[in-house]
Structures are given as structure tokens and as C-alpha cells.
N, C-alpha and C positions, 0 to 999 in steps of 0.2 A: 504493500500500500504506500509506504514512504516512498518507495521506488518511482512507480506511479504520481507522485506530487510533487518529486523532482524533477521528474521530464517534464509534466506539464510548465512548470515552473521554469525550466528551459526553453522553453519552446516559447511560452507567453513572453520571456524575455527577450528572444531572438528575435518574434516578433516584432516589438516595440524598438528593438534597435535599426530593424529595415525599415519600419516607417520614418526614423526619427534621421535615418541616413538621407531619406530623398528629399525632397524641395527644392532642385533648381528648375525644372520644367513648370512646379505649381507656379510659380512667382510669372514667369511666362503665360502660363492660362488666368491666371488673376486679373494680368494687363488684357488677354485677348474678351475674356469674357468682360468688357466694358460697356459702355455706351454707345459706342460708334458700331459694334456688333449688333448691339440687342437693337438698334434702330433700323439699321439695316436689311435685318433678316425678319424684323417686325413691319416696316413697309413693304417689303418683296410679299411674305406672307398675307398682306392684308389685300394687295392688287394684283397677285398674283394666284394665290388660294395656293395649293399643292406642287404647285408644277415645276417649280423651282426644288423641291425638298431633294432633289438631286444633289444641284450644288451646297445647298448646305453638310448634306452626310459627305460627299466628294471633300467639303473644305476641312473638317474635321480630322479625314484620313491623311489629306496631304498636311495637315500641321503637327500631325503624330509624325509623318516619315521626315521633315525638312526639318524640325525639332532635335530630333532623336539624331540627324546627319551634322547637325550644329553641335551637338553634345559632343559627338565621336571626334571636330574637330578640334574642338575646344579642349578636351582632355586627353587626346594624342600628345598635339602642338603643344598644351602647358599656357597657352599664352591665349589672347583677343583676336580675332578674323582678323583687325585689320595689322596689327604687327608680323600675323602667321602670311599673309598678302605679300605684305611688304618683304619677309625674308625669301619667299618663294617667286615673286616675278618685280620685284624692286618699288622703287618710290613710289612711281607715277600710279601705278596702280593701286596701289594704297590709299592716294591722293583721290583717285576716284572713287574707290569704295566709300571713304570718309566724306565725302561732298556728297554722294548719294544716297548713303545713311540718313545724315546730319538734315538736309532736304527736307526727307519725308518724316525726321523726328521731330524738327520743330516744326514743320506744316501740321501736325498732327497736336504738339503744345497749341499751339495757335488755335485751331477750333477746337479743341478740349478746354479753352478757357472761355470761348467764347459759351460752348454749351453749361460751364461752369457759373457764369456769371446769368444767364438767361433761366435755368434754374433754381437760382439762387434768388431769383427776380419772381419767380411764381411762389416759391416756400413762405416767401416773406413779406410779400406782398410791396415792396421797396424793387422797381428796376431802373438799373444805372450801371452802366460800363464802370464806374468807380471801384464797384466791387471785382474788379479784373487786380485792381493795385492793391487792396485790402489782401486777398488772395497768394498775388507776386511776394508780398511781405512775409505773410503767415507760413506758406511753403516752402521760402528758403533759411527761416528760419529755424523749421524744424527738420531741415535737411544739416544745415549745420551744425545743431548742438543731438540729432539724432534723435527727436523725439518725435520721429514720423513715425515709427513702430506701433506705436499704441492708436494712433490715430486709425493709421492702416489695417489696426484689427477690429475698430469699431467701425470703418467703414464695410469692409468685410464682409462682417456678423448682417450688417443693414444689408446688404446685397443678398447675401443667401436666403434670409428669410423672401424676400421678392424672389429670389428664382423657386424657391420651395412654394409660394402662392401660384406660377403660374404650371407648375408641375403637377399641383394639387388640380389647376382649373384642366389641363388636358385628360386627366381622371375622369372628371366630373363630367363634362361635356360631350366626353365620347367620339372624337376627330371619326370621320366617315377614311376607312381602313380602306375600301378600294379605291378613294382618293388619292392617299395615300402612296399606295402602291405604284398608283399611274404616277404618281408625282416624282418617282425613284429612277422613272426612264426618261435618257437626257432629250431635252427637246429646244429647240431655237425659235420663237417666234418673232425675233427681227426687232432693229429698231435700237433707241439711242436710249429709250428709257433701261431697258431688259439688259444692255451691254452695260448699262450704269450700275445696275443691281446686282449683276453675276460677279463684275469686278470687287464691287464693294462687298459682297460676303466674303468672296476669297481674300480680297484684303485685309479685312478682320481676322483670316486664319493664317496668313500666309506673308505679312506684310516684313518686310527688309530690318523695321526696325527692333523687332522682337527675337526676328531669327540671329541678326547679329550678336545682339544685346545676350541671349543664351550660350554664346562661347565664352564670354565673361562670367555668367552664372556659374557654370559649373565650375569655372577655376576658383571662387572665392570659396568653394568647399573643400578646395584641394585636392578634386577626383584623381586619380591613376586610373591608368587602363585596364586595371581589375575590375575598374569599378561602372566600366561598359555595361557589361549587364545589370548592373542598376540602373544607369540612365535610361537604356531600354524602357524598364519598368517604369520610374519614375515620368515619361514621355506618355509612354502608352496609358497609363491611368490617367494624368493630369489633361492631356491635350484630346486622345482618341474617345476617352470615355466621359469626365469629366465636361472637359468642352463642347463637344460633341451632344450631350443631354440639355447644357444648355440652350446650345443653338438649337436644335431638333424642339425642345416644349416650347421655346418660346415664338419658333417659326409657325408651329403648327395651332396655337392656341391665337395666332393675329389668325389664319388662313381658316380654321373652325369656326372662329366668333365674330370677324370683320368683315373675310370678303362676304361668305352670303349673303351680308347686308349693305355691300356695294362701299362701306365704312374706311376709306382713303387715312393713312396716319400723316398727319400734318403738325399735330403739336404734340407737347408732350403728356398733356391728356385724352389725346388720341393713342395715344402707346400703353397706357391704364386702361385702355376699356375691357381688353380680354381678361383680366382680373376680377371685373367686377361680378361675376359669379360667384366666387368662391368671397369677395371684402364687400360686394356690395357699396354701401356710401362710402368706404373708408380707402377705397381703392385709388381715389385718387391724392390722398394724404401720404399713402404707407406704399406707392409705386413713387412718388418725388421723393419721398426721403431716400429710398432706396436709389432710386436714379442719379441723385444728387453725391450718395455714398463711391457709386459706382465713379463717376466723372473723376473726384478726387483721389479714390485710390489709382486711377491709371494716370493723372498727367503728372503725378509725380515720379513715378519711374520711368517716364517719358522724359524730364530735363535731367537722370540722373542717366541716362543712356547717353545724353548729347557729352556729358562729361567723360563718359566710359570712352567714345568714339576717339575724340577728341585728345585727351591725355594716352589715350594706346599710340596715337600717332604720333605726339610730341614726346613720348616716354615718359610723360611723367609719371606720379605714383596715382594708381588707379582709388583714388579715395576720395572720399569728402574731410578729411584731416590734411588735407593736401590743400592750400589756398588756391593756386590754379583751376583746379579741379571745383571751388567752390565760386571763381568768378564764372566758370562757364556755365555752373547751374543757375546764374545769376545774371548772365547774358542771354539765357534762353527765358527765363523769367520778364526780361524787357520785352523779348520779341513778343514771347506771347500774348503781351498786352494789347497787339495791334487783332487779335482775333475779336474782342466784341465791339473791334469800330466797323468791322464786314458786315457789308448787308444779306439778307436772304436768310432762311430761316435754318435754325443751329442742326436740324435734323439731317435734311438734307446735306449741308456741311461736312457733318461727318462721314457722310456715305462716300462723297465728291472723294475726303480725304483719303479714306483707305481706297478708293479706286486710285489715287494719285499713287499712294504707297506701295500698289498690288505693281505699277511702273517699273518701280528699283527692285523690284524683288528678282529677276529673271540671274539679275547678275550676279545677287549671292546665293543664289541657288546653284547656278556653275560651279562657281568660285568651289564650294564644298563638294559639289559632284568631281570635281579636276582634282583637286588633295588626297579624296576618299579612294582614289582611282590610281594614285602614283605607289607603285611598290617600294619606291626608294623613299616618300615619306610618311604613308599610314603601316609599309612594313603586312605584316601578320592579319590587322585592325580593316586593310581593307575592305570596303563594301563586297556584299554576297551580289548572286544576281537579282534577290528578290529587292534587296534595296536600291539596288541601280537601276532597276526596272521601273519601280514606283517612285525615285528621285527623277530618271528622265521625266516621266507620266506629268510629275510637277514641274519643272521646269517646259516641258509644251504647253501645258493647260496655263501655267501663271503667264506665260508669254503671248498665247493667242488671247486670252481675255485680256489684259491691257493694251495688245494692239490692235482689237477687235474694240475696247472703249475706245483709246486715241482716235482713231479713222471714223467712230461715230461722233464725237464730238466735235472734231474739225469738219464736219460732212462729207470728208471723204468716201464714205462709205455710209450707205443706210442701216449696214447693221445687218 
């Protein structure tokens, strides 16, 4: 019997040590399950009904395999994408990865403050772009002396309970399953609007600035390549399933409860209404605080990536106890001020943005398929076929869909 309460005892410890090893890929799905997601896939679903449920489940899988190809670099190499760049084909290219990062990081601060301040402006019943400065102050300041942690876990806790309400409403509701189904076979129906939305989900799964940003993560835990098979793990829960559940209930509870009723998302009480089954009057209180929650946990690891890019390329020391490192979270805090002097509405915005970002992404997608592929520098660690197979897969798909958005936009092409 003691025997037997040992092992358990063993076991429940071993456990607790493998959960408590992973987290560089959650902090990755934290930022991707944001705002600019949950809008996204919440307008596609709502004017779209099912049909789209394609590209959502598609953008899920390719953020587990691009994810999990960033880890393998990141903990080969020892070092950041863009210094592993630079030792592997020199400056210039380096130069250009870090301008095409940094781009789509601060276009992304920029309307993540702008949706910051524009909800901040419904919670309160006070709207004013002021609250962009109020914000720039509060954020760097608890970047510098570190007390973003606690904040970030109370923002958190406020998100999950809203993802867990509208999990609870696609229960409820009963989404029509041959819809469903059909919605899982890829379909094109043309057009600038549909190239807007395909790009913008996959942008949200798939975007340069997240993929980069996770060859940094894993090095501050100090992985070794023993420790690949954790990453694996740690990717594949955080991004494929994880992320994945989210995007999936909250696609299909806009596409169950909006489109039948022809129900367009335009504000951000247009984005509560699939809710309101399950909170009723309360849903539009308890989806803004939530909303509000989500905004500020992701644009702060968003000015703390521009510093990550930034000091990997000038060598300095990748930290916030580094003053360099704390003027660039503090030059991307000015820029992002100029996001709620933009017209047009914040929803939108962030869609535009991750379709901008799904842009840069083609290139660090290579970038890692080229390293993962060299025997003289992943060695042993090499990609299998199933991963090279499914990193190509991503790398055509990320590239026809923002060159299939650009050529809609510029009207080159109808789409």
C-alpha cells in the first residue's frame, strides 16, 4: 500500500513538474487569443455564417506547426531569429527581418491602442484620445519596475471567464452541425471583402510578430534541445488546442446567433450579442470588461517584442533592466499614440492590421523552413517530412492570402 502512495506520489509530482516546465508557447497564445482575433473571426462568422470555419480550424493548425518551427529555432540556435539571420546570411538581412518585424509590431501597438482607448471610452462613459497618454504612462511604467505580472493575470482571469461564457452559449444554442460540416470545405466566393477576412484570421494565427517574438521565449527559459519534445507539447496544447477552441466557439456562436439574423458586427456591442443567451442584460457589461482585459494584456507584449527585435540586432542585453531596451518600449509607446487620432472604426482596424501583418509573415516563415533544413546547422534536430510538408503548406497559404489581399485592395485583382 505504501508502495502504491509512492508512485502515485511520483507520478502526481512528475506531473506538476511538466506542467510547470512549459509556458513559452502559452504567453504566445495569450497575445494571439486577443482582440484583433476575437473581432475578426467574430465578423467573418457573423457575415459569413459557417463557411469560413475552414480557415479558422486551417489557422489554428498552421500556428501549432510555425510555432513549434520557431521553438526548434530558437533552442537549436540558443539565441533570437534575428541575430540567428544575421550569423547565417549576414547584416543586411537581418536588417530586413528587423524592419519587417518592427513594421507590423508597432502597426499592431498603434490600433491596439487605438481599440484601447475606444473601449475605455464605452466602460466609462468618458471618450477622449487622452486616455491613449494616461495608458503610454501606466504601461511603461509597469514595464519598468515589473509590475505588469499581476496586472496581466487579472487581465487574464477577465478574458477567460468571457471565453468560458461564449463556450457555455455554443452548448446552449446548438450551432446546426451540417452547417458546420459544409463550412470545413475550403470555398472562394470572391471579392475584397472575403480576401480581407481570410487574411485577417490567419493573421491573428500566423502573424511575423508573434512567430518571431517565440524564438526569444523559449531562450529566457533556457531550453536545450532535450527539451524539443517539450516544446512540441507545450505548442501543441497552447496554440492547436487551446487557440484553436477559442477561435472555433467564438466563430461559431457570431455564425449561430448573428448571421441568421442578417446581424452585421460593427461595434463592440455588436460583438456581445452572441452572449447574450447565456448573461442576458449583463452581457454587454461582462463582454467590455472582458474585451477591455483582452486589449491590454496583448499591447503590452507587443512594445516588449519591438525591444526584443531591436536590442537582438544592436546586441544589446535583451531586458527591461537594460535602459536601451526600456527607451524602445518607450518609443513605441509614443508611436502608438498616433493610433486613436485614425479614423474608421477600431474593429475593423484590427482586422486591416493582422491582414497587414499576415504580409511579413511569408518571410519568417522561410527564414525557419531554410535553418530547419540545413544539416550543417539544425544537425540531428532537422525537420521530418511531416513538418516540412505542413511548414511548406504554411508558407503557400500565408503567401497566396496576402497576395490575394494586396491585388484586392489595390484593385488589381477582384478577388
Amino acid at each position: 500500500m505504501q508502495s502504491n502512495n509512492n508512485s502515485t506520489h511520483r507520478n502526481n509530482s512528475s506531473l506538476g513538474r511538466f506542467f510547470r516546465q512549459m509556458g513559452p508557447a502559452w504567453i504566445i497564445s495569450a497575445v494571439a487569443c486577443g482582440p484583433a482575433t476575437m473581432a475578426s473571426i467574430s465578423i467573418a462568422g457573423a457575415h459569413y455564417g459557417y463557411q469560413l470555419l475552414w480557415v479558422v480550424v486551417l489557422s489554428a493548425l498552421l500556428a501549432f506547426v510555425v510555432q513549434f518551427m520557431a521553438a526548434k529555432v530558437g533552442i537549436i540556435g540558443g539565441k533570437g531569429i534575428i541575430a540567428l539571420v544575421e550569423e547565417s546570411w549576414g547584416n543586411v538581412w537581418a536588417w530586413i527581418l528587423m524592419i519587417d518585424a518592427l513594421l507590423a509590431t508597432w502597426l499592431a501597438a498603434a490600433v491596439l491602442m487605438k481599440a484601447l482607448v475606444a473601449t475605455t471610452g464605452l466602460v466609462t462613459g468618458v471618450s477622449t484620445p487622452w486616455w491613449s497618454l494616461v495608458y503610454a504612462v501606466l504601461i511603461f511604467f509597469l514595464v519598468g519596475v515589473g509590475g505588469y505580472r499581476w496586472v496581466e493575470s487579472i487581465c487574464k482571469v477577465l478574458v477567460a471567464i468571457v471565453v468560458g461564457c461564449f463556450i457555455v452559449t455554443v452548448l446552449m444554442i446548438k450551432p446546426d452541425l451540417s452547417g458546420m460540416a459544409r463550412g470545413l470545405i475550403p470555398t472562394f466566393t470572391g471579392g475584397s471583402r472575403e480576401a480581407l477576412m481570410m487574411a485577417g484570421i490567419m493573421g491573428g494565427a500566423v502573424h511575423i510578430t508573434i512567430i518571431a517574438m517565440h524564438t526569444y521565449n523559449v531562450n529566457a527559459r533556457s531550453w536545450g534541445t532535450d527539451d524539443i519534445g517539450l516544446a512540441w507539447t507545450d505548442t501543441f496544447l497552447s496554440m492547436f488546442i487551446a487557440f484553436g477552441i477559442y477561435s472555433v466557439t467564438i466563430f461559431v456562436a457570431a455564425a449561430a446567433v448573428l448571421h441568421p439574423y442578417g446581424i452585421e458586427v460593427r461595434t463592440a456591442f455588436d460583438l456581445a450579442r452572441p452572449l447574450k443567451p447565456v448573461l442576458g442584460v449583463y452581457a454587454h457589461g461582462i463582454f467590455l470588461g472582458g474585451f477591455w482585459a483582452a486589449v491590454l494584456s496583448t499591447i503590452t507584449p507587443t512594445y516588449l517584442a519591438a525591444g526584443y527585435f531591436i536590442a537582438d540586432k544592436m546586441k544589446w542585453e535583451i531586458s527591461v533592466r537594460d535602459t536601451r531596451f526600456k527607451a524602445v518600449v518607450f518609443l513605441g509607446c509614443l508611436i502608438s499614440l498616433i493610433g486613436p487620432l485614425v479614423k474608421g472604426s477600431f474593429l475593423i482596424l484590427l482586422v486591416v492590421m493582422l491582414a497587414l501583418g499576415l504580409c511579413g509573415t511569408p518571410l519568417v516563415v522561410f527564414i525557419l523552413l531554410f535553418l530547419l533544413n540545413q544539416k550543417s546547422w539544425a544537425k540531428e534536430h532537422r525537420n521530418g517530412w511531416w513538418l516540412n510538408l505542413l511548414g511548406g503548406a504554411t508558407l503557400l497559404i500565408t503567401t497566396l492570402l496576402a497576395v490575394r489581399f494586396i491585388l484586392t485592395k489595390t484593385g488589381i485583382w477582384s478577388g
